[in-house]
N, C-alpha and C positions, 0 to 999 in steps of 0.2 A: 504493500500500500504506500503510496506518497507520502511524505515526511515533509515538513517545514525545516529546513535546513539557515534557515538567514531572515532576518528580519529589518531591511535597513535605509535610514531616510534618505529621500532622494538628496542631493547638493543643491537645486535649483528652487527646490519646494520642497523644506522640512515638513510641511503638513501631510506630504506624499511618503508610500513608504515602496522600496522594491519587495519583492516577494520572492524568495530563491525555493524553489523541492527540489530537494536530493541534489543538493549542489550546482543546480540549475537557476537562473532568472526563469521566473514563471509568467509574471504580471507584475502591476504595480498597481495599489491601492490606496483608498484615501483613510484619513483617521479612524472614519463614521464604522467604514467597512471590516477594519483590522480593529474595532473596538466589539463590534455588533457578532461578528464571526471568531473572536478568538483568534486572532492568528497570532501564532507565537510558534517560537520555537523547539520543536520536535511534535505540534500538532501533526496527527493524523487524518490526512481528507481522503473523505471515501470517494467515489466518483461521481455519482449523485451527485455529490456536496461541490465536488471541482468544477460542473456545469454552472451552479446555481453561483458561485463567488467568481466566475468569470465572466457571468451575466451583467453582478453587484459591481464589479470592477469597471465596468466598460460606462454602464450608467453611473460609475463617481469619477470617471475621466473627464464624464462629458460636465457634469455640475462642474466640474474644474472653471469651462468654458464658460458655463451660465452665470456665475460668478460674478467672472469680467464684464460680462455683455450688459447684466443687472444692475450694475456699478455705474456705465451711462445714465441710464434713467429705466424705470419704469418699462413692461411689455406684459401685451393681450394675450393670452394663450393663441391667439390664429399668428401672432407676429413669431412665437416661439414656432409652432409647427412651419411658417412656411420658411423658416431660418435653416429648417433639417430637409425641406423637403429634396433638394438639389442634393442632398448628402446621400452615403451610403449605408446610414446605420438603420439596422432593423426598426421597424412598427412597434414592436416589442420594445425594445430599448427606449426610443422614443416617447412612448406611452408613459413607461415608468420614468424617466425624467422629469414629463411633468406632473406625472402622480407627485414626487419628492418636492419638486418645487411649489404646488400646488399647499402640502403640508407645512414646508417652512415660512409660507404665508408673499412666496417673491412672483408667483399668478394671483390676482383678483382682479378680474376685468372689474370690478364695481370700484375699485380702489384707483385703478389705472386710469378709468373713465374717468373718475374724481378731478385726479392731479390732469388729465391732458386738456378739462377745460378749462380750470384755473388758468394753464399755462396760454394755452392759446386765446383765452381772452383776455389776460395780462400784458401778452408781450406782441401779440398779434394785430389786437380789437377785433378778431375773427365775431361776425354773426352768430347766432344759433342754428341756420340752416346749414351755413359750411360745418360746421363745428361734429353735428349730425350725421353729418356727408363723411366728415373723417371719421367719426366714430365705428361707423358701418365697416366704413373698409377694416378697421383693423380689430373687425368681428365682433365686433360689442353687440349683446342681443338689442333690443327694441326697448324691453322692457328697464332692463338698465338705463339704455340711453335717455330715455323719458324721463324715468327718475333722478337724472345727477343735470340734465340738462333744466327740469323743472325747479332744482334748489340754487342752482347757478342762474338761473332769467331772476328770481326773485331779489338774489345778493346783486344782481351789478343791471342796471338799464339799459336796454338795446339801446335806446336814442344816447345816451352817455356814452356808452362808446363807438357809436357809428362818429358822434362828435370829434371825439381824439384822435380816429382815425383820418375824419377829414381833415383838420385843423393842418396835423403833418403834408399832406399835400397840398394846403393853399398854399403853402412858403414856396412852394414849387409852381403854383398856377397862377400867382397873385395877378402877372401881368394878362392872362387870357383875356379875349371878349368875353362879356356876361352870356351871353348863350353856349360858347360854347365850354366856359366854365361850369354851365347847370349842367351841360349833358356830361360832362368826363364827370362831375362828383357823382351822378348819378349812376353811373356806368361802373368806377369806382366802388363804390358802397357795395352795389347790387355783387360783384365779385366777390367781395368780403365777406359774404353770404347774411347781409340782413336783407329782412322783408321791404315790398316798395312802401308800403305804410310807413315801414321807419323812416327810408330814405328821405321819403315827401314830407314829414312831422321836421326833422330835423333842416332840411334845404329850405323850407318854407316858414325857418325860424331867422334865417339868413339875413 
């Protein structure tokens, strides 16, 4: 039977460890795995057991990765899947990665939706139609969206920020003619993704 012969942390990433049986490099695993499984030295793995910790191993390679990626900012469970989809690691694999990260609380599309309106109506003055529009794409169900987009319309006012949005482009349009200044804010805005209601409520305050 297989024998744990060596137990030793990698030079680049002490949190990684190598894995030697019977005098061999086997794999390499992460804390979680060499805590959770026992691996120490002169453990005996039955074979059974060698499938199931080189399954463990490959999905604590990949959180290696998810780590970094999560460290940018914030991601949808569809932005995680379509990250792997071009890759070659199994369904399986995949699955359970974000089973794990689903657990350590680093998926919650309801969390995610949260922070990407703040952001994009922060630093953007994005509408609530665009806003909607990106939610979708990066999988957020319906129901979600409704609801973080419903506490976010009540915290900040379309017409309020369709305002701040325009103001930064008159310093750029001041000298236009009056008409063809109404049609580019309008045109403007309408991109930004707020409603024409808002656009007209605020242009019509001008």
């Amino acid at each position: 039977m297989p024998k744990i012969t060596e137990v030793v942390p990698q030079k680049k990433n002490p949190k990684r460890f190598n894995v030697y049986i019977d005098g061999e490099f086997a794999f390499g695993a992460d804390e979680d795995l060499v805590v959770n499984r026992r691996l120490v030295v002169g453990k005996i793995i039955a074979p059974d057991d060698m499938d199931k910790i080189l399954f463990e191993a490959e999905v604590g390679k990949l959180m290696e990765k998810m780590y970094r990626w999560f460290a940018l900012r914030q991601h949808s469970e569809k932005e995680v899947r379509d990250y792997f989809r071009n890759k070659t690691f199994s369904q399986l694999v995949v699955d359970a990665v974000i089973e794990v990260l689903k657990k350590k609380g680093l998926i919650d599309d309801l969390e995610f939706a949260k922070a990407w309106v703040e952001a994009r109506r922060r630093s953007k003055q994005k509408g609530i139609r665009a806003i909607k529009a990106e939610l979708f794409q990066k999988g957020i169900g319906k129901e979600i969206i409704d609801e973080v987009v419903s506490s976010q319309s009540s915290a900040v006012r379309e017409e309020d920020l369709a305002k701040i949005a325009l103001e930064k482009k008159m310093k750029v349009w001041k000298n236009l003619d009056q008409k063809i200044l109404y049609r580019k804010s309008i045109e403007f805005l309408l991109r930004k993704g707020f409603d024409y209601e808002i656009v007209k409520q605020v242009l019509d305050k001008k």
